[in-house]
N, C-alpha and C positions, 0 to 999 in steps of 0.2 A: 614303068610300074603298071601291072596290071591288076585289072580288077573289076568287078559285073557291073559294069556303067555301059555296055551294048543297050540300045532300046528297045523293048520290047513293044508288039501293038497294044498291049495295055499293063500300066507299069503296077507295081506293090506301092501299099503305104505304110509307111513308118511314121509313126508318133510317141514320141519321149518328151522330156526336159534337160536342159542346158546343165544337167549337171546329176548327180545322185547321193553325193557323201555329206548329209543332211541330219543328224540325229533327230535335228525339231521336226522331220518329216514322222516321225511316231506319236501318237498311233494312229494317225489319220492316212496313213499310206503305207508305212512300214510297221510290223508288228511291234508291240512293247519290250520282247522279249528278244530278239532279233540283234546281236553283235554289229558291230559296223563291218567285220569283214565280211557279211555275208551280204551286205544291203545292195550291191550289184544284183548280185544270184537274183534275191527278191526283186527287185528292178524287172531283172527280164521277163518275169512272168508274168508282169501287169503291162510291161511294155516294151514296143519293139525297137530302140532306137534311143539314142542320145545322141545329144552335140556335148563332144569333151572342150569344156573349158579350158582344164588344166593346162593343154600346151599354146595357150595367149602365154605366159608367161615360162615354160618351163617343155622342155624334150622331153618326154617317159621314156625311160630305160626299159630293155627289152623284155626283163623279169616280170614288170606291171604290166607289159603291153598282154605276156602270156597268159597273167592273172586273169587278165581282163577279159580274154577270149574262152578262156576254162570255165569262168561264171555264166557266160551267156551261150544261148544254141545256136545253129547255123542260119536260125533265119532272124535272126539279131545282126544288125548295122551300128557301128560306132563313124559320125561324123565330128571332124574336127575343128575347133577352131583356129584360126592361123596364128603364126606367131605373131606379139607385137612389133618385134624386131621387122618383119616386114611391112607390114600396115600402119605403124604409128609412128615410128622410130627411121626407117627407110623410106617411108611412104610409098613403097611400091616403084622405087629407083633403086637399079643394078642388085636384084634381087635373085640372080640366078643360083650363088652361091648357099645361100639362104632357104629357097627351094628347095635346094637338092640335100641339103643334113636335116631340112625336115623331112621329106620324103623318103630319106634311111630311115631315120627314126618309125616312122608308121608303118614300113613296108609289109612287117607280118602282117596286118590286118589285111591289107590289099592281097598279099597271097594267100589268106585266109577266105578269099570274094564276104570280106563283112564289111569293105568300104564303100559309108557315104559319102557325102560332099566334102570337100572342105571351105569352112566359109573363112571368107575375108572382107572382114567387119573394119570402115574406115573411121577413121576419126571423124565428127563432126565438122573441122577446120577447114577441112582438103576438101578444095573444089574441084568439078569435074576439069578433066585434062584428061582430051583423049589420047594423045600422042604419050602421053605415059604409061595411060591405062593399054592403048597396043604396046608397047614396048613389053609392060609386063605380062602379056598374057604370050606374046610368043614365046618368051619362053618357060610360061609357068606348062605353053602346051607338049614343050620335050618330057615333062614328068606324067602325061597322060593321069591327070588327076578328073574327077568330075569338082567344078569348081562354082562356088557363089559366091559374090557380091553381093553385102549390104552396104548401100550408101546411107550416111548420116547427114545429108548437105541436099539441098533440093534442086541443084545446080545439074546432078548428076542425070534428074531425071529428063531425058532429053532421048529424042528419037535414033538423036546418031551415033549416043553411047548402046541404045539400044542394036542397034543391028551390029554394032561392033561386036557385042557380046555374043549374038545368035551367031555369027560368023563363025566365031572361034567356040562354038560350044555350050559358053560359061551360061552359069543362073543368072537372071536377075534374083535375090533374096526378097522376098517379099515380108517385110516387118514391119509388123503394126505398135505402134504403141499409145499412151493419149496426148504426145506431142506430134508424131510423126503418122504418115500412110503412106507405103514405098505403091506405087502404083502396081497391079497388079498384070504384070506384063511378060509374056513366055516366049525364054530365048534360049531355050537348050532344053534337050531332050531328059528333063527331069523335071523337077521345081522344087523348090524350097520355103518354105515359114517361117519365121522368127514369129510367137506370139506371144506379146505382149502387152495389153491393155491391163491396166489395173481392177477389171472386173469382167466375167463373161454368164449373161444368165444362160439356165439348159437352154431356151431358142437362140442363143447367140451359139452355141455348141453343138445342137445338130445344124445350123447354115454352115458351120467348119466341117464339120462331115462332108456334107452335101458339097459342097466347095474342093476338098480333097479327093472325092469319091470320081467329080467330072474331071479333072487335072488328071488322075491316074488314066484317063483314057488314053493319052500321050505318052506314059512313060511314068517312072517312079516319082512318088514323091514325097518329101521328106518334111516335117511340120514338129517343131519344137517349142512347150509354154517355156513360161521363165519359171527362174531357179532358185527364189530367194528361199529363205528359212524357214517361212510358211509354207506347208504343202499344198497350200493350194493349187498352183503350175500344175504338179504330179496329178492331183486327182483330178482336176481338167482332161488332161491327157487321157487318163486312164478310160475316162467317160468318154472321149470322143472316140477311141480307139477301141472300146465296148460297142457304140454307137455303129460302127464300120463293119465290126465283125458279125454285128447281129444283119446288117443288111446281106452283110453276103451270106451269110448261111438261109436266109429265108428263101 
């Protein structure tokens, strides 16, 4: 599967939310008047990037995937989340087959160069196992995916899951929330965010800036708030992603 995950000397930022099909996102993000099939389209003008939830649970058939690409521009990235079927349900054991019906499933995007990561968010339970976690990354590397890891387990953070990762490419997922702090640690020529605190003041929003803005010296990087029903996450985004573009244009 191919798709712009080459490194550049210094990568783009992408900033979104874990999701967009939100009606309580009105009118603090999305206009009042504004239908839901249009709420992508608007999405992409405030921002450049999503992580799709939808396929934890479910394939998008190829009509939505088109949808999906016709509402946003070419410098719009759709990252995905993984199935559960591999990460909760499999745990990341003999997973090649699995891999590869999600990887048809996505492929237009990837031949569209509008793919980001795809993460794969582990359950809580699953303790680190590196002989599993190599098992599955060989062969998640036949699918030439760019790939991240969130561990949920603190077992994981550990130096020698660390260079296993750089090895092979993958992200560490870097995800904050106010039970957890994934250590902020770079092992593949991108990086990725999960942001999640339950509150961020504007000084805690331009340090994400500024945090994002030195990351991209290495290569792309990808930074997602959360997705709940309050728009808060969105308008986060939106400010940080304001915040980036005002520096570079000065």
């Amino acid at each position: 599967m191919n798709n712009d995950s080459q490194r550049s000397p210094a990568g783009s930022i992408y900033v979104g939310c874990s999701g967009w099909a939100y009606p309580s996102w009105k009118p603090d993000f999305y206009p009042k008047e504004i239908p839901s099939k249009k709420f992508l389209e608007h999405y992409a003008t405030r921002l450049n990037s999503v992580e799709v939830n939808y396929t934890f649970r479910a394939v998008p058939k190829p009509p939505m995937i088109e949808n999906w690409l016709a509402q946003t521009g070419d410098g719009f990235r759709f990252s995905f989340k993984a199935p559960q079927r591999i990460t909760h349900i499999k745990r990341l054991n003999d997973c090649a087959s699995s891999l590869e019906f999600f990887c048809d499933a996505v492929r237009p995007v990837a031949e569209a160069g509008r793919m980001g990561p795809v993460l794969f968010q582990l359950p809580p339970s699953l303790k680190a196992d590196q002989g599993r976690l190599a098992a599955f990354l060989a062969d998640a590397k036949e699918m030439k995916l760019r790939i991240a890891f969130e561990f949920r387990h603190e077992s994981w953070f550990d130096p020698a899951i660390y260079a296993l990762l750089e090895r092979c490419g993958a992200a560490l997922c870097v995800a904050e929330s106010d039970e957890l702090q994934t250590p902020d640690v770079v092992t593949a020529p991108f990086s990725c965010y999960r942001l999640r605190q339950s509150d961020y003041t504007d000084e805690a929003l331009h340090a994400i800036a500024d945090r994002l803005r030195r990351r991209a010296e290495g290569g792309d990087v990808f930074a997602y708030f959360k997705h709940e029903e309050d728009p808060t996450g969105a308008v986060w985004a939106a400010k940080v992603l304001a915040l980036l573009r005002e520096t570079s244009a000065a």
